[in-house]
N, CA, C and O atoms as a GROMACS GRO file, in nm:
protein
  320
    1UNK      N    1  -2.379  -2.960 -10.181
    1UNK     CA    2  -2.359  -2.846 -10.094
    1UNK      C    3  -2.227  -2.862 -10.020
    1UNK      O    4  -2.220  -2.945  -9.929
    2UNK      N    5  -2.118  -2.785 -10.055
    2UNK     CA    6  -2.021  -2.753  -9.965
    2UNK      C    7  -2.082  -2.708  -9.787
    2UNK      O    8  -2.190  -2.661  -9.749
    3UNK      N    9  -1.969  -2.744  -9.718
    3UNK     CA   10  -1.960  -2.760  -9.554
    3UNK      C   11  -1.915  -2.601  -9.524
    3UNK      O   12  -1.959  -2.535  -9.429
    4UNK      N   13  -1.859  -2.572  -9.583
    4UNK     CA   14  -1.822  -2.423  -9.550
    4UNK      C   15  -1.883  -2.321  -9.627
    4UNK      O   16  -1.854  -2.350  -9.743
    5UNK      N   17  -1.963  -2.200  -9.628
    5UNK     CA   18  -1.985  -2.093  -9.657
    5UNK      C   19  -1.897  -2.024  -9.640
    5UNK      O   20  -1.815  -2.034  -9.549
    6UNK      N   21  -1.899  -1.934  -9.735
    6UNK     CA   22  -1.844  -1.779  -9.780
    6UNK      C   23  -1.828  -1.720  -9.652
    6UNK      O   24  -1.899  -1.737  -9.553
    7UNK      N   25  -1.758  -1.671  -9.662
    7UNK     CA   26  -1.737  -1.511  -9.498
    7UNK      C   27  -1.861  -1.392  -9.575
    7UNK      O   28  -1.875  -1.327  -9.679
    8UNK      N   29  -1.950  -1.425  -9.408
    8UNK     CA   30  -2.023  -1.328  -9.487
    8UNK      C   31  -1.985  -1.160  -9.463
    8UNK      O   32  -2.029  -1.068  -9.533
    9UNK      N   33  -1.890  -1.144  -9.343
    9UNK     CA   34  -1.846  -0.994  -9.358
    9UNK      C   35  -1.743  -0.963  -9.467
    9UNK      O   36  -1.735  -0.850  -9.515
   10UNK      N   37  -1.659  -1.069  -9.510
   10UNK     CA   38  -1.563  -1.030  -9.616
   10UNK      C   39  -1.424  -0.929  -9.572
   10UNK      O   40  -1.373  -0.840  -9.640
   11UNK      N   41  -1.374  -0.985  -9.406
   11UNK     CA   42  -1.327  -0.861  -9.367
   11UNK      C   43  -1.193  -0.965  -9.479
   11UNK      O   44  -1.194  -1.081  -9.520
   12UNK      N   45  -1.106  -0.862  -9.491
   12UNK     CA   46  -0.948  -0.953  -9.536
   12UNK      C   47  -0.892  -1.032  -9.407
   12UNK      O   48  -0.861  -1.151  -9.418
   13UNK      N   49  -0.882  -0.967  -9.292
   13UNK     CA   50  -0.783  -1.060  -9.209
   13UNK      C   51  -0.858  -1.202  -9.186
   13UNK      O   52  -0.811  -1.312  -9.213
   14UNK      N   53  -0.989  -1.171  -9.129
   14UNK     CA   54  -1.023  -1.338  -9.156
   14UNK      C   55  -1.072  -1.446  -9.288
   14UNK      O   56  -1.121  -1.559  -9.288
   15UNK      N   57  -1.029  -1.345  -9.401
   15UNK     CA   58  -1.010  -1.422  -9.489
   15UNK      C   59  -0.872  -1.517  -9.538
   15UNK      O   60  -0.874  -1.628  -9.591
   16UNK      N   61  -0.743  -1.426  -9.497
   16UNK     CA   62  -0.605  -1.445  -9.489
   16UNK      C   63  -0.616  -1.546  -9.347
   16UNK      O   64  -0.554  -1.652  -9.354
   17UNK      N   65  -0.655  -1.532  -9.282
   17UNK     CA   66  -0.695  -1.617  -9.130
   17UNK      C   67  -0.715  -1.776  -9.162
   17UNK      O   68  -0.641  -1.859  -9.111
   18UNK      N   69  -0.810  -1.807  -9.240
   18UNK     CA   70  -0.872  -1.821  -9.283
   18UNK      C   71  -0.780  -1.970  -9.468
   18UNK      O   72  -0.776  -2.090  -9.494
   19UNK      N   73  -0.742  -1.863  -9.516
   19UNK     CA   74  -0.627  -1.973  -9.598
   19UNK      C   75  -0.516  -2.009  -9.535
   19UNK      O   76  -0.459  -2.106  -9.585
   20UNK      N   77  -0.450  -1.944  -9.408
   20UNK     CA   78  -0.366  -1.992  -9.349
   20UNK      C   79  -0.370  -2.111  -9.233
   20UNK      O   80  -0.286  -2.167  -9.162
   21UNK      N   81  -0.504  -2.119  -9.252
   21UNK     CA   82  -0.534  -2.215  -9.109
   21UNK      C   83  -0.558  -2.331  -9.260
   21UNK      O   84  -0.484  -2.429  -9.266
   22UNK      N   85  -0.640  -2.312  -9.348
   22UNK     CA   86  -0.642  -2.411  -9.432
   22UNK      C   87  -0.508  -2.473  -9.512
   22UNK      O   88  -0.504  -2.596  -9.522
   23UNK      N   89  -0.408  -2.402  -9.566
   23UNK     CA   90  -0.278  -2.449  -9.564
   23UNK      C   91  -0.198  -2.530  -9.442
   23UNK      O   92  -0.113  -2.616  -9.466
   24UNK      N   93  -0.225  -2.502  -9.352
   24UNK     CA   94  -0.195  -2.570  -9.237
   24UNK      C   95  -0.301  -2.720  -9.209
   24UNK      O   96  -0.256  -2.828  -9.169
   25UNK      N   97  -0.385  -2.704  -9.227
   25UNK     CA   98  -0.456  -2.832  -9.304
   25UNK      C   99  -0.389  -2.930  -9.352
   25UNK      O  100  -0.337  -3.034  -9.313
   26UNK      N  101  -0.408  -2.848  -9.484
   26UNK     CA  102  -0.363  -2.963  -9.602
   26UNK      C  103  -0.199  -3.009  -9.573
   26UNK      O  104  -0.176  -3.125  -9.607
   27UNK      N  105  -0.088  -2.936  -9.517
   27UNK     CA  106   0.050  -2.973  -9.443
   27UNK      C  107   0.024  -3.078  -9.383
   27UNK      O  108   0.065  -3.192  -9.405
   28UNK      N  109  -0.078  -3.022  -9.272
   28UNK     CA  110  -0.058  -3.184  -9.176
   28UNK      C  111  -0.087  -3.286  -9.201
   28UNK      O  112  -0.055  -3.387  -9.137
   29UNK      N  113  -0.209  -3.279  -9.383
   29UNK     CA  114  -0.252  -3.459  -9.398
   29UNK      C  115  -0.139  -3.471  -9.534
   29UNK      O  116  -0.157  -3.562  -9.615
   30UNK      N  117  -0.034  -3.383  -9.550
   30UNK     CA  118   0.048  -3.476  -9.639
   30UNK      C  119   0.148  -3.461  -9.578
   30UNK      O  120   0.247  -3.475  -9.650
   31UNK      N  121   0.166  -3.442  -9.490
   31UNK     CA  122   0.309  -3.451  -9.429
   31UNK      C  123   0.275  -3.618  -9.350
   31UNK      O  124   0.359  -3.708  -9.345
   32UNK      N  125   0.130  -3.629  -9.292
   32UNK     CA  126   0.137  -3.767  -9.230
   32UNK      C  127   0.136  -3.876  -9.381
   32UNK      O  128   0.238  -3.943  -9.397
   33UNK      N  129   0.065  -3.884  -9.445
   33UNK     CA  130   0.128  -3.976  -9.593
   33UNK      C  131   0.213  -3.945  -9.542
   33UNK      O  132   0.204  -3.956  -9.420
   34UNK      N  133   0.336  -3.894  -9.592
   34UNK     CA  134   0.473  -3.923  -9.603
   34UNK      C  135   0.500  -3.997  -9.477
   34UNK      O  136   0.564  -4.101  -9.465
   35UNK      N  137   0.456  -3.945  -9.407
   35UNK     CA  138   0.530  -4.005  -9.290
   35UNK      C  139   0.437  -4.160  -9.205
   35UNK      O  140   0.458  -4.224  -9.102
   36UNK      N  141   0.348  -4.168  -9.297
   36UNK     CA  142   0.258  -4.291  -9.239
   36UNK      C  143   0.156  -4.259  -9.120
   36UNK      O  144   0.040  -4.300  -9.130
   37UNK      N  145   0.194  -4.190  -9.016
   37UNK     CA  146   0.097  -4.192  -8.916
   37UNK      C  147   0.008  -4.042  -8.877
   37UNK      O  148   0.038  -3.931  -8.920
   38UNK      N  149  -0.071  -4.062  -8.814
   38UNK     CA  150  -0.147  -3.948  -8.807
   38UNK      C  151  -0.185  -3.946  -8.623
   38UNK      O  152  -0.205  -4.058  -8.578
   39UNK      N  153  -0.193  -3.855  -8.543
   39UNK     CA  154  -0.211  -3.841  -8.440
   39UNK      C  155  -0.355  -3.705  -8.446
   39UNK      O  156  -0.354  -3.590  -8.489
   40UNK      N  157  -0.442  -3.772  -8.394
   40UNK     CA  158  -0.600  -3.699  -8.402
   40UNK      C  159  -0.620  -3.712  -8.241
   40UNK      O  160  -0.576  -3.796  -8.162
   41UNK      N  161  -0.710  -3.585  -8.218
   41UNK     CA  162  -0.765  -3.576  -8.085
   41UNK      C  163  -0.668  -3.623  -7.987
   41UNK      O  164  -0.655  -3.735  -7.939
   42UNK      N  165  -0.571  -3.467  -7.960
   42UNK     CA  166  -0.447  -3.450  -7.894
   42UNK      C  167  -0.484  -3.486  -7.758
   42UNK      O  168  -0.383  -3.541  -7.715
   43UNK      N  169  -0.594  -3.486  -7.645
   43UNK     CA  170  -0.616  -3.526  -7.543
   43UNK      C  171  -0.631  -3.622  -7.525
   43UNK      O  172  -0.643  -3.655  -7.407
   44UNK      N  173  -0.640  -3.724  -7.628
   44UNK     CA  174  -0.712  -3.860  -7.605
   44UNK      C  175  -0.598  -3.920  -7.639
   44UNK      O  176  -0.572  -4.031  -7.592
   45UNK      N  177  -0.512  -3.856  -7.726
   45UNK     CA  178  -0.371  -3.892  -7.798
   45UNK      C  179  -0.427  -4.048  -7.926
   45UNK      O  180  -0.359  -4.150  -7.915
   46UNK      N  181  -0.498  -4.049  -7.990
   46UNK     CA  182  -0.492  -4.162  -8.103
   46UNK      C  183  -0.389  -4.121  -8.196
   46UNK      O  184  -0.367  -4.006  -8.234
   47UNK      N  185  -0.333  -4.219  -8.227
   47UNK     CA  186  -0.236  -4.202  -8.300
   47UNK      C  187  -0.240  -4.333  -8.389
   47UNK      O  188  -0.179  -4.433  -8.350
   48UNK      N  189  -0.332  -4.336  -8.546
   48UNK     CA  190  -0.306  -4.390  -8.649
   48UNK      C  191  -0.183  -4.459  -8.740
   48UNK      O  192  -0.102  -4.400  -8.812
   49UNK      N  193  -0.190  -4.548  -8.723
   49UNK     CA  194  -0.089  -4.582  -8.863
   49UNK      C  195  -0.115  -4.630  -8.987
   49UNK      O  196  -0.214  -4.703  -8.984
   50UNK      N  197  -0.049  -4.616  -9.139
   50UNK     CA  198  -0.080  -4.672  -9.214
   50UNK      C  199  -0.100  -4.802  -9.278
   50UNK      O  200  -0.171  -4.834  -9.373
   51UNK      N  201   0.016  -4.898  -9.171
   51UNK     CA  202   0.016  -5.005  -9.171
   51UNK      C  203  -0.089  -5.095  -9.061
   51UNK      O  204  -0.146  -5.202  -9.084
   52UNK      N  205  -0.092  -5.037  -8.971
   52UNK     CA  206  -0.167  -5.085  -8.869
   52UNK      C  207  -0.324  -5.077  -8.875
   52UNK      O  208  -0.396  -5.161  -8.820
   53UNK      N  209  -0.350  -5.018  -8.913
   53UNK     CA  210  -0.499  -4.923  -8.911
   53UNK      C  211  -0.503  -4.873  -9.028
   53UNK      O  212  -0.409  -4.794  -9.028
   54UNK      N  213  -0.535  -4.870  -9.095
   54UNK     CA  214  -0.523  -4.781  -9.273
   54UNK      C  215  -0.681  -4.737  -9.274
   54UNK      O  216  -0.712  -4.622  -9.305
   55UNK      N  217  -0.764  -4.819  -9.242
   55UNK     CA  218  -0.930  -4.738  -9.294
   55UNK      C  219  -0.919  -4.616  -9.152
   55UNK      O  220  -0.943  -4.499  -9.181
   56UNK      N  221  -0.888  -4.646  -9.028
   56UNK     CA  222  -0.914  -4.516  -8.969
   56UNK      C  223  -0.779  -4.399  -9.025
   56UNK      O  224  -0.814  -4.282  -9.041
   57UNK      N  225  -0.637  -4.433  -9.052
   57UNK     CA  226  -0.556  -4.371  -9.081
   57UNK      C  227  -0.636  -4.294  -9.228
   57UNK      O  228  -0.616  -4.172  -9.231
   58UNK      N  229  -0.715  -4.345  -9.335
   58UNK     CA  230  -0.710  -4.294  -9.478
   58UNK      C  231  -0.841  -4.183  -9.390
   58UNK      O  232  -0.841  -4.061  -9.400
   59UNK      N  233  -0.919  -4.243  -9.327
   59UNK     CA  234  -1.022  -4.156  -9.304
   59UNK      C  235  -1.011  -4.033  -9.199
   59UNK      O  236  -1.067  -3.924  -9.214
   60UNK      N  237  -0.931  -4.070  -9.093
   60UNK     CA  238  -0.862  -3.904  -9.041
   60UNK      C  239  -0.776  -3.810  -9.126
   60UNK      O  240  -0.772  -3.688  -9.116
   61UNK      N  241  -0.710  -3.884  -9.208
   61UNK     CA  242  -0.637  -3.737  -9.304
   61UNK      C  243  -0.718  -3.702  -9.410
   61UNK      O  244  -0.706  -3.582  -9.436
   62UNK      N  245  -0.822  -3.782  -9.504
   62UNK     CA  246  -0.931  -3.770  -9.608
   62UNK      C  247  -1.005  -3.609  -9.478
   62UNK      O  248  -1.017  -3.491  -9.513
   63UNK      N  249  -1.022  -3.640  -9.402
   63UNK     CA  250  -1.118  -3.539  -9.305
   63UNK      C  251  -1.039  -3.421  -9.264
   63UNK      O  252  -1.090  -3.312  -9.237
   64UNK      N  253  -0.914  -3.445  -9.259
   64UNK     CA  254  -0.784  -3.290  -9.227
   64UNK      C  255  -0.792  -3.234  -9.370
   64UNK      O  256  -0.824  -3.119  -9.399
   65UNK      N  257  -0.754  -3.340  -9.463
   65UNK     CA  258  -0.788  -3.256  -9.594
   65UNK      C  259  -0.872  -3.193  -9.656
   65UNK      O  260  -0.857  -3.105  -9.740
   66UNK      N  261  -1.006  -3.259  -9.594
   66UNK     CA  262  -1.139  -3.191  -9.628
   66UNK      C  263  -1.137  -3.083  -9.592
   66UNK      O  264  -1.196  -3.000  -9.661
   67UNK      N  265  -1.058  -3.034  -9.451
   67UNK     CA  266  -1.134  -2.914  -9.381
   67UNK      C  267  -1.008  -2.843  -9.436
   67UNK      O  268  -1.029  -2.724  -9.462
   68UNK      N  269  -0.864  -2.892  -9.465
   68UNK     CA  270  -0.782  -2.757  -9.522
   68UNK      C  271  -0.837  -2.687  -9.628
   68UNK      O  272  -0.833  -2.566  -9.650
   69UNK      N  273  -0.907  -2.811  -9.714
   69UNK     CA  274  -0.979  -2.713  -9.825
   69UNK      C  275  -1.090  -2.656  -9.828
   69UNK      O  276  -1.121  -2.558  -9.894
   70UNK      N  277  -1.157  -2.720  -9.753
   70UNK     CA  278  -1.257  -2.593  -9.697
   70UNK      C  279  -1.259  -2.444  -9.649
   70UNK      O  280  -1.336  -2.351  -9.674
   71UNK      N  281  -1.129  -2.455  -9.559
   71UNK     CA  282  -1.096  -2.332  -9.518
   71UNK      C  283  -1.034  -2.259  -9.643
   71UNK      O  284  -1.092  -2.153  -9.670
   72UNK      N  285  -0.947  -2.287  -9.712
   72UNK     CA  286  -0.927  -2.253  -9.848
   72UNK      C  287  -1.003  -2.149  -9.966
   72UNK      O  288  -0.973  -2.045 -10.026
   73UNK      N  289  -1.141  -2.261  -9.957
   73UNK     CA  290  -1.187  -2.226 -10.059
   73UNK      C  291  -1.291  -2.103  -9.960
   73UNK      O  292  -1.324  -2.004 -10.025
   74UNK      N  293  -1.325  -2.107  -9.857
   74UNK     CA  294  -1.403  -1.996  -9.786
   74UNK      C  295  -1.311  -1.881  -9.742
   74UNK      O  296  -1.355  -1.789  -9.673
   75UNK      N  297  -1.203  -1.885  -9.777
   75UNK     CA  298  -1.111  -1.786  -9.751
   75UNK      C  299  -1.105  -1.679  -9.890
   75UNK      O  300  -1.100  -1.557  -9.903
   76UNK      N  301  -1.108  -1.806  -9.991
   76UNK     CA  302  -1.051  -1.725 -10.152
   76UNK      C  303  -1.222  -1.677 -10.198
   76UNK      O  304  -1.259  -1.575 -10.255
   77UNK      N  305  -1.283  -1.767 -10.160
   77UNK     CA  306  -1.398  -1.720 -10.228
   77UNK      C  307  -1.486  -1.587 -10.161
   77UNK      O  308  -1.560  -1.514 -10.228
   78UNK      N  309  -1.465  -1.576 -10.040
   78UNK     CA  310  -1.564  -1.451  -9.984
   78UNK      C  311  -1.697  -1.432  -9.979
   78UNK      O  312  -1.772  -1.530  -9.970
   79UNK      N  313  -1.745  -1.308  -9.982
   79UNK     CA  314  -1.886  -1.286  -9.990
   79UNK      C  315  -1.904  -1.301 -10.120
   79UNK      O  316  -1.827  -1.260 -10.207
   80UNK      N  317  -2.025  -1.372 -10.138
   80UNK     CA  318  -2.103  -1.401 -10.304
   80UNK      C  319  -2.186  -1.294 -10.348
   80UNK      O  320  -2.244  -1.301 -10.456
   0.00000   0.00000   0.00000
């Protein structure tokens, strides 16, 4: 079972809403690969590295990526 369901109104803008928040996702966990570190939970400020920390670093961007594609695929896919 996927984490995200379908939009069940199917309007377009929060479907377009919707892949754009999920593209913005998937940016921020490969832009940190490239760049090694990852900064999660902006109030608390953690800030991961790949060298330093690698199981919490692989597992905060594995989880940004999860949800870009989540939003993704509940964006493209719609009402069933």
């Amino acid at each position: 079972m996927f984490l995200f369901e379908p939009l069940k109104d199917n309007k377009l803008w929060r479907r377009v809403l919707s892949v754009v928040f999920g593209v913005g996702f998937v940016a921020w966990g490969l832009v940190s690969i490239y760049l090694g570190h990852i900064t999660a939970f902006r109030h608390i400020n953690l800030t991961f590295y790949r060298t330093r920390d690698p199981f919490a670093f692989w597992l905060v961007v594995l989880l940004v990526l999860y949800l870009g594609v989540g939003c993704i695929y509940r964006g493209i896919r719609g009402k069933s």
